[in-house]
C-alpha positions, 0 to 999 in steps of 0.5 A: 230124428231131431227134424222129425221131432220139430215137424210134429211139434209145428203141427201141433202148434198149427192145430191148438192155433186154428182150434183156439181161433176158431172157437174163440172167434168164431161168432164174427158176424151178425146175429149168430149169438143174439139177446134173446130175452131181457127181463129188466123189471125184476120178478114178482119175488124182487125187483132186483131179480133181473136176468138176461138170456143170449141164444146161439143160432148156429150150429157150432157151439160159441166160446164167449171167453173175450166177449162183452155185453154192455151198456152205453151208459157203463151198467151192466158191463159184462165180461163174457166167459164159457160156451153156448152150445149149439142151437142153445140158451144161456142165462145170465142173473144178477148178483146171484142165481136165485133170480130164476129159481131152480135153473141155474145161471150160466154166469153172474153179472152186477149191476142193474138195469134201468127201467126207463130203457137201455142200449145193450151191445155184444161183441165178441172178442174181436170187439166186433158188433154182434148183437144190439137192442137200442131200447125196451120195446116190450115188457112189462113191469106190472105183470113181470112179464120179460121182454122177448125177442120175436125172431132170433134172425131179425135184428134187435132194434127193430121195434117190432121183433119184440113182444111180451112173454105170454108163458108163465114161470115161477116169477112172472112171465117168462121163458127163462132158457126156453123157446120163447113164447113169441118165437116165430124163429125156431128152426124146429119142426113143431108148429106153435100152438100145437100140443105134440107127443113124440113117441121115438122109436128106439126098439126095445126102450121108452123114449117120448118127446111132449111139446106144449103149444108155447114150445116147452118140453118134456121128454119122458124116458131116454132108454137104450136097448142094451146096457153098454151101448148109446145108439139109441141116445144117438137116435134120440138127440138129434131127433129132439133137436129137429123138433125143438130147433134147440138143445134146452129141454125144460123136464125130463121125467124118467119112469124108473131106473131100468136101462130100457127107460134111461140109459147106462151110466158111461153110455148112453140115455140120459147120461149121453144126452148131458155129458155127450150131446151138450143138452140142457135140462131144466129139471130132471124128475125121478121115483124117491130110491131112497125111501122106496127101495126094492130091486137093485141093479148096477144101472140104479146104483150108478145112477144114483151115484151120478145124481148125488155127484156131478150129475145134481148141477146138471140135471137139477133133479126133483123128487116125484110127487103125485098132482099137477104142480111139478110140471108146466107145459104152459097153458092148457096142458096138465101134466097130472102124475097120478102114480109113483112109488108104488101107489100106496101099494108098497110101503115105504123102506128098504126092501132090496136084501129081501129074498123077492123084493119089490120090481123096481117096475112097480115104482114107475111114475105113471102121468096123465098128460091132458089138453082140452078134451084130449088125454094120454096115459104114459105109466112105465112099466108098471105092472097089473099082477101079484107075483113072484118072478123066477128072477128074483123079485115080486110083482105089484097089482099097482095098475089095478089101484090107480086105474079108476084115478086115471079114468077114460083116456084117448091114447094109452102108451101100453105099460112095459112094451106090451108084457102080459104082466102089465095091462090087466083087463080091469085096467084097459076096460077102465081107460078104454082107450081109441089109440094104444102105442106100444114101444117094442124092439124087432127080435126082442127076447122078452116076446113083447107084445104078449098075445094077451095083451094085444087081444085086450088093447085091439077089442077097444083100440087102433094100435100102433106098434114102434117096431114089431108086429110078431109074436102076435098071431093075429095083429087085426086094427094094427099097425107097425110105424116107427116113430109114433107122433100125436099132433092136436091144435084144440084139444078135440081132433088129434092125428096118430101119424096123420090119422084123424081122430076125435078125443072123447067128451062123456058130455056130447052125445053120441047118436049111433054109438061109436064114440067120434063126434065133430063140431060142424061148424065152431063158430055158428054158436049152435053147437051142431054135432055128427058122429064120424066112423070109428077109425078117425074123422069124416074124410070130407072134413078138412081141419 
């Protein structure tokens, strides 16, 4: 017994000894943690506001405990500590974490650095070399513009792997742990310069993945088909990742707190992305519940409790306000959010012990996401209907009240998966989209997509279904795809799964009626228009 007791304490003690030496010397070669961006001019709110980003560009999460980063002239002199998680940023501020607002600093540092130039060096815990940059090859102390790093896997000391930042954020430009604006090292696979939107296909549940054409992100909705379940989350992680090339999301907006739309607490959604995954958000954006309150669930209530816990510092979460100051994409993109709340609709208060409250659908954020002449509407599950359902609660005409706002857009992602309490005739006839994307589960038992519903979007739209082409009797211009991806580089051709299209100019004109329309040649000057078939562009035109 005594022998047997002594071999599985070796064990043990063999495992914690590989464990800790693995994690804590890992990173032993060059460049696989790296100085990623330095803004060592200070921000247009200080000069002393100065801030340093490293970027992990391995698959394995890095423990820093043991590691520095210093200066050969003695300031700053960093003793690193924590984790950088896989394919991930981490910040350091100086002397507090208001350097960069409303993200928070992975560590904080003291000491400054000179603006004549510095020579940085990182070392992991073994004192080898890592990293270095031997001076500041850009940056910009007028403009506040950072210093960023061009491609993580060339060295730092080479002149040429450094450029201004050309994003802006709230002191300047910057990306403060985001793809950087110069980056041509990101091992994802959008393409910089492009406007891409995501719509993953997870079944019975909304998740969609936007990426402006510097690289930030916003991620709408990270549902799961079933309460207890993170297969879904499982599906939306790793597809993020290979888009991004990382684990950082700038935004993520949730609609409202149905499961279908963010998961359960413990599970899976956007909890499991946090707590599981080890993702990153820079700022997490949700309905007001506390002075909109209607119908109740265990899925709202422990979310709750999550933000106003343990989740605030992860999630940094912001109230949702209508216009388009909350959410930066970069230049180019607006991000309007034209409904939350109710609209006006539904007064302020507490309406969840009444006998039909307010469905916590009628609070969904409803946005606009705009590029060029480009336009999406993704609204949640708000509904176009005053009813009351045999479950307990009461249904709002709010898409009736908010349509005219919205105007005509290109690519409608169908309210509530297609239910024939949303999407009312009013409301399609007024964005009249040429695309509709309806997220819906195979099998699903709430019978979406609704006849109803598909008659409206298929009189004036192509639509593209995640999953399920039944219960329709007749689907006509339809198609089901899994994962619908909407790529556009200029604002005016866009594709749906490769499919081209020509976004809608009410000021071009259009010969024969069909709403499509190509610039021949752009740089002729003479603004030469044909009109292209409905369904897409000229087969003969090449983008």
């Amino acid at each position: 017994m005594m022998k047997k007791s002594i071999k599985v304490l070796f064990m043990l003690i063999f495992i914690s000894s590989f464990l800790f030496f693995y994690t804590s010397n890992y990173a032993a070669s060059n460049k696989e943690l790296v100085i990623n961006e330095i803004c060592w001019m200070g921000t247009t709110t200080s000069a002393y506001d100065e801030w340093i980003e490293l970027y992990n560009n391995t698959n394995n999460d890095i423990n820093l405990n043991g590691w520095t980063l210093i200066s050969t002239d003695g300031t700053p002199s960093i003793n690193l500590s924590g984790i950088v998680p896989a394919k991930s940023y981490y910040l350091l501020e100086r002397t507090d974490d208001t350097s960069v607002p409303n993200i928070n600093a992975d560590q904080i540092y003291t000491g400054s650095l000179g603006n004549s130039g510095e020579i940085l060096e990182l070392r992991d815990s073994n004192n080898n070399l890592i990293d270095s940059v031997d001076n500041w090859h850009a940056g910009n102390n007028g403009t506040k513009a950072t210093m960023e790093r061009i491609d993580s896997n060339v060295a730092g000391n080479i002149s040429t792997n450094w450029n201004n930042s050309l994003s802006t954020y709230q002191c300047g430009y910057g990306t403060p742990k985001a793809l950087n604006s110069n980056s041509s090292s990101s091992s994802g696979s959008w393409t910089p310069g492009n406007l891409e939107i995501h719509h993953i296909n997870i079944g019975q549940g909304n998740a969609t993945l936007v990426v402006g054409p510097t690289g930030k992100s916003l991620l709408i909705d990270v549902g799961e088909s079933y309460w207890n379940s993170s297969a879904d989350a499982n599906v939306i992680g790793p597809y993020i990742e290979n888009v991004l090339g990382s684990k950082y999301i700038d935004y993520v907006l949730i609609t409202h707190f149905h499961c279908d739309h963010i998961g359960y607490i413990g599970y899976g959604g956007l909890w499991n992305l946090v707590e599981q995954q080890n993702f990153t958000i820079g700022h997490m954006i949700h309905r007001d519940y506390d002075s909109y309150l209607g119908q109740t669930s265990s899925t709202f209530s422990n979310w709750k409790t999550y933000l106003e816990g343990v989740g605030r510092n992860k999630l940094n979460p912001l109230i949702a306000v209508e216009g388009t100051n909350l959410i930066d994409l970069g230049s180019g993109v607006t991000v309007d959010i034209l409904t939350c709340d109710g609209n006006g609709d539904i007064i302020p208060g507490n309406f969840s012990n009444d006998a039909y409250p307010p469905s916590e659908n009628d609070y969904s954020i409803g946005l606009k996401i705009s590029y060029g002449d480009f336009d999406e509407w993704i609204g949640g599950d708000l509904d176009g209907e005053f009813c009351t359902s045999n479950y307990g609660y009461s249904y709002h005409d709010i898409e009736t009240s908010v349509a005219k706002e919205i105007g005509d857009v290109d690519v409608y992602l169908v309210n509530h998966h297609g239910s024939d309490h949303s999407s009312n005739s009013t409301f399609i006839n007024q964005l009249d989209p040429e695309v509709s994307i309806i997220s819906v589960g195979d099998g699903n038992t709430y019978g979406h997509p609704r006849q109803s519903v598909m008659d409206l979007v298929l009189a004036t739209s192509d639509v593209y279904l995640t999953e399920r082409g039944e219960p329709t009797t007749n689907i006509g211009n339809s198609v089901v795809c899994g994962d619908v991806v909407i790529k556009t580089s200029d604002g005016i051709n866009y594709t749906v799964n490769n499919n081209y299209y020509v976004a809608t100019d009410p000021s071009r004109i259009d010969n024969d009626g069909d709403g499509y329309f190509i610039e021949v040649d752009p740089n002729d000057g003479d603004d030469s228009l044909v009109p292209l078939p409905k369904g897409g562009l000229d087969p003969l035109y090449q983008p």
